[in-house]
C-alpha positions, -999 to +999 in steps of 0.1 A: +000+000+000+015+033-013+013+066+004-017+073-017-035+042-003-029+044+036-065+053+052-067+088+067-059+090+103-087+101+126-089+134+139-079+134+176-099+153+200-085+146+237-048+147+245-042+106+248-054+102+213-023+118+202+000+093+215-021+061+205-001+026+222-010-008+223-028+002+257-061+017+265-058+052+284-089+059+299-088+088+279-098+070+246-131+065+256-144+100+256-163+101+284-181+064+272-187+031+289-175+008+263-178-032+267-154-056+253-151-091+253-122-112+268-101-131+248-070-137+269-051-128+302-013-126+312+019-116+327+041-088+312+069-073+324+064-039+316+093-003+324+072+022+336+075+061+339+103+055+368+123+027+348+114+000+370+104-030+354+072-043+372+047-078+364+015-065+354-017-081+349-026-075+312-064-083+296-067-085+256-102-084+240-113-094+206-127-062+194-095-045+196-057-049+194-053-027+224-050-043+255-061-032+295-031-030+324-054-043+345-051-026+382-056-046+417-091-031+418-101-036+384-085-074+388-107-077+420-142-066+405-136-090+374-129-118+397-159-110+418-187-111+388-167-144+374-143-160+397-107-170+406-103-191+375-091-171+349-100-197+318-137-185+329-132-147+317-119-153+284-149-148+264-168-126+297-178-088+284-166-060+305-176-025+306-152+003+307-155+038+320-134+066+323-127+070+367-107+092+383-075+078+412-059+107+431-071+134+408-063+113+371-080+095+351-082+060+351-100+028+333-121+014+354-147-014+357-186-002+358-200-041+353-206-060+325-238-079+309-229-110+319-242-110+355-276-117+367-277-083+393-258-054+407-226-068+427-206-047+455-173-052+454-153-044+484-119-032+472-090-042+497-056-023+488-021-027+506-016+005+531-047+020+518-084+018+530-109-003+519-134+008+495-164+002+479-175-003+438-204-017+423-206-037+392-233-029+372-255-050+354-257-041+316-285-038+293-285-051+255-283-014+250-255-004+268-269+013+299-278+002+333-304-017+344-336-004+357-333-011+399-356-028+418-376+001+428-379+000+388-360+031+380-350+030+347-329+050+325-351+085+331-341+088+369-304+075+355-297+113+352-301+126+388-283+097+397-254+108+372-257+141+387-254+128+424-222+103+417-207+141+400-214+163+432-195+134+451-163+133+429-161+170+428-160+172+467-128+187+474-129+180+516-141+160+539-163+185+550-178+198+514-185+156+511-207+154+540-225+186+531-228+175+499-241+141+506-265+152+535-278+175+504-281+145+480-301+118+505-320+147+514-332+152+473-337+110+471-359+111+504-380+143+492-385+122+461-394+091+477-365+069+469-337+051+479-303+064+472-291+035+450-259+019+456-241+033+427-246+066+444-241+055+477-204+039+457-197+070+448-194+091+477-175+060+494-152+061+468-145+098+473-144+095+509-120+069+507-099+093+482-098+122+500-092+101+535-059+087+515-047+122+501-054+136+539-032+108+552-001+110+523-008+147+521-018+146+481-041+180+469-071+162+453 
């Protein structure tokens, strides 16, 4: 294939998309939950940014040549929706979403379609606190599941907007305001705060606990 031949390159339009790798940077996903299907898991040694060569955990899929780094937590919530035996991923679908980890962005787990119901997953870290995720369950369509108080996707908004106002709490203080504010809204409105929400501001508390402790601005 000549110069004339080779297919135009897409136009980038976030910052990891100009420095495309074999990996995924939770960039990449513009702000989408995508779901891929596994078709193999391994050991790499890998250099990273301080020269160290480290084993990682990497996760290869069949819709794409780009493979995941897979993370303790992101390791622990796949093992939770399919077990310790890793020959029963391959061929599982996983759901990716853009998180954030001590102020960056991160790939992260949000569930998959192959489980039956919403799973919590209690996330257990060396010299860190232990937090809370949930693994949704995902519809053919891509979204969520409607909960058992049969909230579908129209009440999926305010619950978007809830998980935001917890990861843009910037204290402890502002997150206990700020959730006081949100069960307040889900009470007035005659509901339970779901778990995703309730995830949420765990997983910030948990955040801003850690960058108390180490001293890290959040």
């Amino acid at each position: 294939m000549n110069e004339q031949q080779k297919p135009a390159l897409p136009k980038p339009t976030v910052y990891d998309q100009l420095y495309p790798g074999r990996f995924i940077k939770a960039g990449e996903l513009l702000g989408k939950k995508v779901t891929l299907t596994i078709s193999d898991v391994a050991l790499e040694r890998l250099v990273g940014d301080d020269g160290k060569e480290k084993v990682k955990a990497l996760i290869a899929f069949k819709e794409t040549e780009k493979q995941l780094v897979a993370c303790k937590t992101n390791g622990l919530c796949i093992k939770e929706m399919f077990g310790p035996q890793l020959a029963n991923w391959t061929g599982k679908r996983i759901t990716l979403f853009e998180d954030t980890w001590n102020g960056e962005p991160c790939t992260r787990i949000w569930g998959s379609p192959d489980i039956t119901q919403d799973l919590e997953v209690t996330v257990s870290l060396p010299r860190r606190r232990p937090f809370k995720k949930v693994m949704h369950r995902m519809t053919k369509g891509g979204g969520a599941h409607a909960d058992s108080h049969g909230n579908g996707a129209g009440s999926r908004v305010v619950d978007a907007d809830a998980i935001a106002t917890a990861r843009t709490a910037e204290t402890l203080e502002a997150l206990s305001q700020k959730r006081e504010s949100v069960w307040g809204l889900y009470k007035a409105a005659g509901r339970d705060v779901p778990i995703e929400v309730e995830g949420a501001f765990d997983d910030r508390k948990a955040a801003l606990e850690q960058a108390q402790d180490q001293e890290i601005p959040l």
